[in-house]
N, C-alpha and C positions, 0 to 999 in steps of 0.2 A: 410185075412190079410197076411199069407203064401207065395199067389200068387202075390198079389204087393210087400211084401221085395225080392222077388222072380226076380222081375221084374226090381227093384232098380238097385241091385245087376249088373242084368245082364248088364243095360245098363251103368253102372260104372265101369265095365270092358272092353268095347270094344272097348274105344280110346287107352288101353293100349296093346289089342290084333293087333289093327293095324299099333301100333309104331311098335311093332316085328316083325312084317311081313315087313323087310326090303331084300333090296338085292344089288347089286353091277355091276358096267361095267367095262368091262377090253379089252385092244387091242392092238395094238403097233403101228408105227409110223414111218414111213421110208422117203427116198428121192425117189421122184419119179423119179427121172433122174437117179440115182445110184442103189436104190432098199438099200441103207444102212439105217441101224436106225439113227434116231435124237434123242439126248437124251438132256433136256432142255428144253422140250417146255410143258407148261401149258396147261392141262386138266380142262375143268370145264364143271358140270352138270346143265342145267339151266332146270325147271320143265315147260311142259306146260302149266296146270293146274292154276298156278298163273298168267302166262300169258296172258291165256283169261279172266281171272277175272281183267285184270287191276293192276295187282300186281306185284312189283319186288322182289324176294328173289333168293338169289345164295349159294348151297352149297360149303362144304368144296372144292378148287382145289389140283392137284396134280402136279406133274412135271412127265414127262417122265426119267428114269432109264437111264442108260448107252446102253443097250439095245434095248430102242424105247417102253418097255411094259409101262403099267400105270394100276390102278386098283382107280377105283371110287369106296369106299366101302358106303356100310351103307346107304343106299338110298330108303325112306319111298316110298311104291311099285306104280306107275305113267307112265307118257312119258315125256319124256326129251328129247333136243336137247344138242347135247354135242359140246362143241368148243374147237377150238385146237390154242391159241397162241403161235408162237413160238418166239416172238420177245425178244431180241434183233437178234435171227437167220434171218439170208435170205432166210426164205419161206413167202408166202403167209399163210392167216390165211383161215382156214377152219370151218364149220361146220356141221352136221351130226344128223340128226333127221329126226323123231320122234324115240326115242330109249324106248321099252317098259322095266321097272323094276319090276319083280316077287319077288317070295321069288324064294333065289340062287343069280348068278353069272350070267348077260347077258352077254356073252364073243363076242370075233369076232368084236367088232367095233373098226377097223385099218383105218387107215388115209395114204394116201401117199401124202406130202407136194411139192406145188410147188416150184422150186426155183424164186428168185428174185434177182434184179442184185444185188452188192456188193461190195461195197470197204471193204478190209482187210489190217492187219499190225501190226506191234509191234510198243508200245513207248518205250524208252531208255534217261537213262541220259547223257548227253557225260564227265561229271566229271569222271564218276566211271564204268559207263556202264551196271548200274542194270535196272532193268522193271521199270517203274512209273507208278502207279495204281491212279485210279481215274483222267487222263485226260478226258476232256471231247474232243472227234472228232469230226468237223460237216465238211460236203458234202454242198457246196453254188454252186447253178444252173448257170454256168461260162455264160450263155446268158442272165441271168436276173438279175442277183447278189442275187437272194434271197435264202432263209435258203431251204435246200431242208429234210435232216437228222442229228441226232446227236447220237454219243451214247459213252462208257465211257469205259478204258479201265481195266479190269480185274488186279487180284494181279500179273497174268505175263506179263503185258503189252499189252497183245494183245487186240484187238477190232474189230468188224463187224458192217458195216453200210449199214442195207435193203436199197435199191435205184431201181433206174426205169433209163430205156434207155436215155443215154442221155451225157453230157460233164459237170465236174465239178472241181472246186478245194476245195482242203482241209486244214481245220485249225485245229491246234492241243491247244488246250487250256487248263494251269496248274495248272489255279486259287483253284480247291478245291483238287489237289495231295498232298498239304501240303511242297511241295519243292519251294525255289525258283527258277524259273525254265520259260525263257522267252518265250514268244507266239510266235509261226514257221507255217509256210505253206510250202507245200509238194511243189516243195521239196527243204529241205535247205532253203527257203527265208525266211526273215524276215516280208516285204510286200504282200499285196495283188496283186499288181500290178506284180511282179516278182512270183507269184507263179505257176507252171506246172500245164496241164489241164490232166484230167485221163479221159478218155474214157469210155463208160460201154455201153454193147449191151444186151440184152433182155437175162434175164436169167444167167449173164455172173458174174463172181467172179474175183475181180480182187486183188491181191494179192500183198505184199510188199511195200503199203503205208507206209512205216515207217518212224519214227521221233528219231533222237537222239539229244535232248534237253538240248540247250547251256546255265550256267548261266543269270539270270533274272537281269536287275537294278530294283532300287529302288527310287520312290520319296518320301519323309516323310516331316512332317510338323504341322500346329497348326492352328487352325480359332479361334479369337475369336471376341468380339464385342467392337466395337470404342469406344460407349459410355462409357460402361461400362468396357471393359478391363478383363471381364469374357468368360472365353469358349465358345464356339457354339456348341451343340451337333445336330446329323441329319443334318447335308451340307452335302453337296455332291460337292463330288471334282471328277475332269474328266484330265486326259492328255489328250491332242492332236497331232498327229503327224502333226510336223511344215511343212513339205513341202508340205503334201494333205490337212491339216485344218481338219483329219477324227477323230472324235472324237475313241479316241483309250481304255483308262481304266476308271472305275469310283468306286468310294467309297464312305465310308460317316465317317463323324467324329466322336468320342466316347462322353464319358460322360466328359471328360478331352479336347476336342475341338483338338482332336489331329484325325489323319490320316497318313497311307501307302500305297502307292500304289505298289505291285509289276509285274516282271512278263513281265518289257521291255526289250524288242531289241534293240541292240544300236543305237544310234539316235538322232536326235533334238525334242525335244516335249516343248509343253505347257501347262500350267495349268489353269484351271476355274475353279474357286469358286463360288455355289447355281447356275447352268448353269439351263436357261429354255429349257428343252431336244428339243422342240418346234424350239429352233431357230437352232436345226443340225437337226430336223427327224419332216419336217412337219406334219407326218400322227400322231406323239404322244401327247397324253394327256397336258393339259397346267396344269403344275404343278410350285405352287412357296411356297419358304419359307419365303416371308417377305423383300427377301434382293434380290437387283439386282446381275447380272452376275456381276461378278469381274474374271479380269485373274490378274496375277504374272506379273510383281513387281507394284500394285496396277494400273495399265491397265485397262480401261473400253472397248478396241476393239481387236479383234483375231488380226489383223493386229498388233498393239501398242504392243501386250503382250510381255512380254523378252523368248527366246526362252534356252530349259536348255539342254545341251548336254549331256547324258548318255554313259560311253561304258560297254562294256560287264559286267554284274555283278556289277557295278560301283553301289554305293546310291550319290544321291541326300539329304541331309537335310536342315532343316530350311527354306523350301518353306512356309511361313507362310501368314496369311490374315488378313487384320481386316475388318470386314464388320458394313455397318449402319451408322449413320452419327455422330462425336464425340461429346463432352457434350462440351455444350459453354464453356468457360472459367468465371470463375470468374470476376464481374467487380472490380476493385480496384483502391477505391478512395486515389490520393495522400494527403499525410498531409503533411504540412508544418511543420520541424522544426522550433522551438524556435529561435531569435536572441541572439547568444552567446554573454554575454558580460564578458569577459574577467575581474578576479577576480582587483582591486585594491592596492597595492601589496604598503604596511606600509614600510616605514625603521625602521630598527630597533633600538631602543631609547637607546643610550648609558649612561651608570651613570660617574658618576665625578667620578677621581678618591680624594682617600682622603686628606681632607682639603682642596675641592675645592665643590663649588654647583652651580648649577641652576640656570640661572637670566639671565631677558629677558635684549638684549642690540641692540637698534636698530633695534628692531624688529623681531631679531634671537632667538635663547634660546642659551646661553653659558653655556659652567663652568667659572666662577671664585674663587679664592683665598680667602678663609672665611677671614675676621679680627676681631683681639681681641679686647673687648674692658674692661677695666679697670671698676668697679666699683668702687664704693667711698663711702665708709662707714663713718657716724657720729658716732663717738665714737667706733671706732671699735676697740679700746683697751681692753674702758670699755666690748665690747660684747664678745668679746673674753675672755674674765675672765671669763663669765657668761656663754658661752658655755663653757667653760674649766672646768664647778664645776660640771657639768651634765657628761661628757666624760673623759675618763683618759688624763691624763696632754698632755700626747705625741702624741697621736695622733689625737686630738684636731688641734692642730695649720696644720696639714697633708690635713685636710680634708676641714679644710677653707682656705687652700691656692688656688695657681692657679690652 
């Protein structure tokens, strides 16, 4: 019983004896043309081990120092191929195996990186003349038009773009710097067509691409739907520059059916609302939202669309849309009024005046002149005595008079 907890034991300790048993590579990192350190470029230990098993796991990486050294620590004891990125730098990438890890320090695995060719340069704003960080640069193959590299410009403005032999021009693009701050090709232009070709020979660094970056306009505006007269969130609104038809900026609209576009050159452009990216970039995806192409000022053809003149720094607003088709109108059954008949209208009945009345004469109604007529009393002596013994003497005869 001894010798199995004996045995337990032992074998519940010796995954934990071989995590310890770790070790470390260390080297540095130079220019193989200069013999100068690079500092900047990404170390990493890839194990082989997992590798023949069909496995991928990557340790922790490092960056190379000021220096050019690195120190891969803490590495469960193996063989490793170690690789060396230096990009966004202009070497070539290397790598370096089989590297055995012991328990210690395998030191000595140095790298000397190849160069590659290289556009460099500062961005600059031309308002004020500080760095503007986070341009993105790209290098486009000046014989094929296509994307060749891109890379983004650091907190001082500078930027390096790894490339290969060959003729290219350059775009300086301000979309995520946070500045308004319009789109330039080197050099100074505003178009593709006007921009300088930069040269690059095998190996070769070329220097003082730089941009200092004019005021941007601005286009702003609103989509929403015909029928309803509600927002449109997710369109995608595109300028075009008017005189190539090249589809130039694109955005999409918020939860408030609103949109901005910045970031132009001065210029003529146009706008299309829900565009099928299809009908400018045969090779892209057919993608729709439900609503056809519309341009500005409700224009169904590039030709037809109204064209909007930008200058420097200038906005645009109230570029708006309705898309979709509108709600019919209401039918509304006409009523006929009433035939008005016009009230009847009394004259007003005059009265007599006194001691005159009423009486029809001819067929008219008059007044005429009341007349008195006399009664004739029999024995109206006698009756007066007779009212006279009922009523005092005197006022008796008062009250039977006329």
């Amino acid at each position: 019983m001894l010798a199995a907890a004996a045995l337990v034991c032992l074998l519940a300790l010796m995954p934990a004896a071989a995590r310890a048993a770790t070790g470390s590579i260390s080297g540095t990192v130079t220019d193989a043309l200069t013999d100068e350190p690079v500092a900047g470029v990404e170390v990493c230990p890839y194990p082989l081990l997992f590798v023949e098993e069909g496995e991928e796991f990557w340790e922790e990486c490092v960056l190379t120092g000021s220096d050019g050294s690195y120190t891969l620590p803490e590495l469960p004891a193996g063989e490793y191929e170690v690789s060396f990125w230096p990009w966004p730098l202009p070497y070539g990438s290397e790598f370096v195996g089989p590297v055995t890890v012991g328990i210690g320090d395998t030191g000595g695995v140095d790298v000397a990186l190849t160069r590659r060719a290289a556009i460099q340069g500062t961005v600059t704003a031309a308002a004020d003349g500080l760095p503007v960080e986070e341009v993105e640069v790209c290098a486009y193959d000046e014989a094929t038009g296509e994307l060749a590299e891109c890379a983004w410009t650091g907190a001082d403005g500078t930027y390096s773009i790894p490339l290969y032999e060959g003729e290219f021009k350059v775009e300086f693009w301000p979309g995520s710097s946070g500045r308004t701050l319009a789109v330039q090709f080197y050099d100074h232009s505003d178009r593709w067509t006007d921009a300088d070709v930069v040269s690059l020979a095998e190996e070769e660094w070329v220097s003082g691409i730089d941009a200092d970056m004019a005021p941007g306009a601005t286009i702003s505006g609103n989509v929403s739907s015909l029928a309803t007269g509600q927002p449109l969130e997710e369109i995608r609104v595109c300028s075009i520059d008017a005189p190539t038809g090249q589809l130039w900026i694109c955005t999409w609209t918020n939860a408030a059916g609103n949109y901005s576009m910045r970031s132009h050159s001065q210029g003529e452009y146009k706008v299309v609302f829900s565009p099928e990216l299809r009908e400018f970039f045969p090779e892209a995806e057919s993608e729709s939202d439900g609503f056809p192409t519309r341009f500005w000022n409700n224009q169904t053809t590039l030709a037809a669309a109204n064209p909007i003149f930008l200058s420097t720094g200038g906005v645009a607003g109230g570029i708006n849309a309705g898309l979709g088709t509108p709600h019919p109108p209401a039918v509304v059954t006409p009523v006929t009024p009433p035939a008005f008949t016009p009230p009847v209208r009394k004259g007003k009945r005059k009265k007599c005046r006194r001691g005159y009345k009423k009486k029809v004469v001819r067929g008219k109604r008059r007044c005429v002149k009341k007349t008195r007529r006399h009664r004739r009393h029999r024995h109206g002596k006698q009756q007066r005595l007779q009212l006279g013994a009922e009523r005092p003497l005197l006022t008796a005869p008062r009250q039977l008079g006329r």
